[in-house]
C-alpha positions in Angstrom: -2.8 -34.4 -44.8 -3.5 -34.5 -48.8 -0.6 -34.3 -50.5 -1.6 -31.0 -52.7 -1.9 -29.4 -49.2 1.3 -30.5 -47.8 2.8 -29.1 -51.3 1.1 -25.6 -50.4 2.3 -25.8 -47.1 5.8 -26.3 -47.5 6.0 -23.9 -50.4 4.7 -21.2 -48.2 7.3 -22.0 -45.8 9.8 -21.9 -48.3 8.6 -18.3 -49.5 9.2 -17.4 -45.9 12.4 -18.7 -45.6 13.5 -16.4 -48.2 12.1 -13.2 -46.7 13.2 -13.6 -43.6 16.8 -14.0 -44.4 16.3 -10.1 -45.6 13.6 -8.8 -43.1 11.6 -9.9 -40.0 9.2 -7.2 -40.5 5.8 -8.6 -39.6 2.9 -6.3 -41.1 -0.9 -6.6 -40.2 -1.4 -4.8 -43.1 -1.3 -5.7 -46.8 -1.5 -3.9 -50.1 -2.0 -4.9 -53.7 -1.2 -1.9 -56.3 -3.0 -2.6 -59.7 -2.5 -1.7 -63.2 -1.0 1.6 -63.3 -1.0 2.4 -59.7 2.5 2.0 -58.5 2.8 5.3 -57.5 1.5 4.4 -53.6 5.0 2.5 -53.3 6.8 5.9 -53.4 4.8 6.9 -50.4 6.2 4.1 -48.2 9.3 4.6 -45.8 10.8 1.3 -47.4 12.6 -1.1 -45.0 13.5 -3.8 -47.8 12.7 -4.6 -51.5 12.5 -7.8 -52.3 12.2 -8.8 -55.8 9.6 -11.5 -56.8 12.2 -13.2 -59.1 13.9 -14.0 -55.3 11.0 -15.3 -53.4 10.7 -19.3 -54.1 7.5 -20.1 -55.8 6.4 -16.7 -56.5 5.0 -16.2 -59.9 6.5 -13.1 -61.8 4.3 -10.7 -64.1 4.7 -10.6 -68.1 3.5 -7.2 -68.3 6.0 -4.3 -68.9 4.1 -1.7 -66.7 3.7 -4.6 -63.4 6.8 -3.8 -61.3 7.5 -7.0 -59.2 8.9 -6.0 -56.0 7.5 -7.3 -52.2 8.1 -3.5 -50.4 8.0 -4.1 -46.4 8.2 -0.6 -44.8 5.6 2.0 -43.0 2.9 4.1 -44.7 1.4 6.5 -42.3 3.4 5.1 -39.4 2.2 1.5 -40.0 3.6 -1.2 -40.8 2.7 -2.1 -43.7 4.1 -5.0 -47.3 2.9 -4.0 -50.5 2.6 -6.1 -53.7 3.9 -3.4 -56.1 2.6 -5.7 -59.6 0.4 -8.5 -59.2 -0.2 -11.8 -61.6 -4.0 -12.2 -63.7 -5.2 -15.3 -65.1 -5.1 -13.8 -68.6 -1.0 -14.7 -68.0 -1.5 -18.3 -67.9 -1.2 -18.6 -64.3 -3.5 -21.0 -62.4 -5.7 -19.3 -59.8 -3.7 -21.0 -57.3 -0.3 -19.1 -58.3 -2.5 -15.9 -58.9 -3.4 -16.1 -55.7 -0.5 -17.6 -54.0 1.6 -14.7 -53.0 -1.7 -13.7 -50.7 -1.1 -17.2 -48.7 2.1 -15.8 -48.2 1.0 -12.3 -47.0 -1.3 -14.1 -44.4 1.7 -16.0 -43.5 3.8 -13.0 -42.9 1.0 -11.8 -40.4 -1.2 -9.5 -42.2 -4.6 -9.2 -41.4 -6.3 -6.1 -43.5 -5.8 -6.1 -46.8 -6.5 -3.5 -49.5 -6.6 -4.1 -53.0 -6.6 -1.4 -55.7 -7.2 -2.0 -59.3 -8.1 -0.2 -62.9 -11.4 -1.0 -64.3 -14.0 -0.1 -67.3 -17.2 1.2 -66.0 -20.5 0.0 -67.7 -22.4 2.2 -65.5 -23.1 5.8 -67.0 -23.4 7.7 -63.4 -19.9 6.2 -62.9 -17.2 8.2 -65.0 -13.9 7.6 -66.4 -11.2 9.2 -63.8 -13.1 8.7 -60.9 -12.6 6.4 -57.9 -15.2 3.8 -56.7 -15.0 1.6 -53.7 -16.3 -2.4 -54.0 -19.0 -3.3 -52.4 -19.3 -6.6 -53.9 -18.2 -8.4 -56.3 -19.5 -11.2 -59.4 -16.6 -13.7 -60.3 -17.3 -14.3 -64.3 -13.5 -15.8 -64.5 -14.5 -19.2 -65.1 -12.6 -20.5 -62.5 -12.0 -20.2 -58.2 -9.0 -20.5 -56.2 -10.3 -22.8 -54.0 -11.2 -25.7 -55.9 -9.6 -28.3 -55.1 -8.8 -29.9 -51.8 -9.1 -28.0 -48.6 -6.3 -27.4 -46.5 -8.7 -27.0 -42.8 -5.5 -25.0 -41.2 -5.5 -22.1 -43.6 -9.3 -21.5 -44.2 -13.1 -23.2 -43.7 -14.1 -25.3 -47.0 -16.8 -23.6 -47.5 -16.0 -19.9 -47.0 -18.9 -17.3 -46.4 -19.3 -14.1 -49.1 -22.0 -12.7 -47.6 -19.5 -9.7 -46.9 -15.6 -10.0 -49.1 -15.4 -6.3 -48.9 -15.6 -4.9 -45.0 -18.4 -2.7 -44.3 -16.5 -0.9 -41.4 -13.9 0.1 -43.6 -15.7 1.0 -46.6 -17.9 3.2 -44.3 -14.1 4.5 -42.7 -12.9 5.1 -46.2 -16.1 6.7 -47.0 -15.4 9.5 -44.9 -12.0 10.1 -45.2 -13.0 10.7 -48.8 -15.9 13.1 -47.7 -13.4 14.7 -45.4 -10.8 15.8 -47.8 -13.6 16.5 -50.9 -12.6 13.7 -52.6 -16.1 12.2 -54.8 -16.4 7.9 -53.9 -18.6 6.0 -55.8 -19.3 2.6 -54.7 -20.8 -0.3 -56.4 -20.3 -4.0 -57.7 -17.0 -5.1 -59.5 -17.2 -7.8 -62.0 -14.1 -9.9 -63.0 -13.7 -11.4 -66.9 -10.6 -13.1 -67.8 -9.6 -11.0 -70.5 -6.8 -10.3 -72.3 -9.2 -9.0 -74.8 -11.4 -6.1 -74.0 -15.4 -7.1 -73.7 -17.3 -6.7 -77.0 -20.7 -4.1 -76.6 -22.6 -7.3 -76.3 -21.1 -8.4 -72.8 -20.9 -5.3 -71.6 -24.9 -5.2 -71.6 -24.7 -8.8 -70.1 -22.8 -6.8 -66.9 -25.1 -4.0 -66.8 -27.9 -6.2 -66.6 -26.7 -8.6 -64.0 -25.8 -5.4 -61.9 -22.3 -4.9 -62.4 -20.8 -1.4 -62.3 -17.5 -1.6 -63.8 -15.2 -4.7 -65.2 -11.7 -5.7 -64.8 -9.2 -8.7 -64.8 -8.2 -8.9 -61.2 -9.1 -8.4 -57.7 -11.6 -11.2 -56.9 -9.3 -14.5 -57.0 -7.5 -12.3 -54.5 -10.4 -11.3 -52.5 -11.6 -15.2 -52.0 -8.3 -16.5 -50.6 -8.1 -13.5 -48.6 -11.7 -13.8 -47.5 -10.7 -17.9 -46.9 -7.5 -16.8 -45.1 -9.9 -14.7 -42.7 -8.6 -11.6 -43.6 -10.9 -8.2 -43.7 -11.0 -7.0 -47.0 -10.7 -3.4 -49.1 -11.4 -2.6 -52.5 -10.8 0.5 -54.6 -10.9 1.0 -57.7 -9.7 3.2 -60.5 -12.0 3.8 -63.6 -9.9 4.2 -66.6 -12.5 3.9 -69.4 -16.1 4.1 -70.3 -17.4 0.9 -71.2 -21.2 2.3 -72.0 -22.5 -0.1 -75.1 -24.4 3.1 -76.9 -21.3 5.4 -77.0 -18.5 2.7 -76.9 -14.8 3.4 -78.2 -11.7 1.6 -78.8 -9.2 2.3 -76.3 -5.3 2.1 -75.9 -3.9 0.8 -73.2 -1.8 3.8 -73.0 -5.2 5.8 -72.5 -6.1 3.7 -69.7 -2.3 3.8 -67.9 -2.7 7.7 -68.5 -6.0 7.8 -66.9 -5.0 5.5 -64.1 -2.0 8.1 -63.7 -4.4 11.0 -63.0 -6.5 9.5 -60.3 -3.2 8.3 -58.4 -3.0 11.0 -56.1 -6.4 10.7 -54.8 -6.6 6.9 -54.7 -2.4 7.1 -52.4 -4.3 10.0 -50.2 -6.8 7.2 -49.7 -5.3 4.4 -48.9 -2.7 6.5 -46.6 -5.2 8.1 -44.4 -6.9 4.9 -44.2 -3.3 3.4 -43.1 -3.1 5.7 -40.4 -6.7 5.1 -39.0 -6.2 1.1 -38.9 -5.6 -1.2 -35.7 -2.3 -2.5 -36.1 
């Protein structure tokens, strides 16, 4: 076995170690809670909080509004371990620590996951405060988690994208939105690094590649998940208005703000969607 591998492998099993001296829970389902949308974890029937600063190998977030908490519990009587605060590349992590605690979560058993995130949109039809599901995504980070050598045991070398974000649950998700008159857009998520914000210039670039809205997240996730052969959800919250012709500076207080609006809609979501999954 390669050494780097062997490395990941025994860190993984040293994350473990650590969480199961507080919980044997074993979930099939996994959340990620984005930028300003915390407020899902308030839903859950918590079993144990864990924070990140006691899992070994973990990264832990520099941002004041990331909580950094593992939450095992149930959410619409599943059972169900939450990331409440995830890590971005903009923090100086590799992708390989970005993406590590999801190795971990695959480790743990899970085998859905759902990712929720805040975004920009640089498509006019798609407005700020509303909600749009991914259906696919364009990685413009620079980088991929999986470079590097391949560890055969957790994932194919060359993993197939034809399909990171599940058909059969956007289509489920779909209609739990239609059932309780909740509008779903759905459309293509781009990934920069950031921190900046994009000038007007790149956010042309993204409309003419096909991109609907822009964030700093989501997709390093996505590709490990995708490698660790887990199905795949993505929702996303539009914060701002990234249209070149009528483009603003915003404050990042704007976007928590409008993040904070949507909430509701986007935990009624995910919950019903919960319930509806095979365990």
């Amino acid at each position: 076995m390669n050494g780097t591998n062997q490395i990941l492998r025994q860190q993984i099993e040293q994350s473990l170690l650590a969480i199961r001296k507080i919980t044997d829970s074993e979930p099939r389902i996994g959340i990620i809670l984005g930028t300003g949308l915390g407020g899902l974890a308030t839903e859950i029937e918590q079993e144990a909080t864990i924070p990140y600063s006691e899992i070994p190998h973990f990264p832990l977030s520099t941002l004041e509004f990331h909580q950094g908490n593992l939450i095992f519990g149930r959410l619409g009587g599943k059972k169900i371990v939450a990331m409440h605060g995830r890590f971005h590349f903009y923090e100086g992590y590799s992708m390989q620590q970005v993406t590590y605690p999801v190795r971990v979560l695959k480790a743990l058993g899970v085998k859905t996951l759902l990712v929720s995130n805040a975004c920009g949109s640089v498509n006019p039809q798609i407005p700020s405060r509303s909600l749009m599901v991914i259906e696919d995504h364009i990685n413009l980070l620079g980088g991929n988690p999986l470079i590097g050598p391949n560890d055969n045991e957790l994932g194919l070398r060359f993993v197939d994208m034809c399909e990171p974000y599940s058909k059969r649950l956007i289509l489920m998700l779909e209609k739990i939105a239609a059932q309780n008159n909740i509008k779903l857009f759905k459309g293509v998520y781009a990934a920069m690094t950031g921190p900046s914000l994009e000038t007007r210039a790149e956010y042309r670039m993204l409309q003419r590649i096909g991109a609907d809205v822009v964030g700093m997240s989501t997709v390093p996730e996505v590709i490990v998940a995708r490698h660790s052969s887990m199905e795949v959800l993505g929702l996303s919250v539009v914060t701002d208005e990234c249209i070149p012709e009528t483009l603003k500076s915003v404050a990042i207080e704007d976007i928590l703000c409008n993040a904070a609006s949507v909430e509701p809609k986007l935990t009624l979501l995910m919950k019903k969607l919960v319930e509806v999954l095979e365990q």
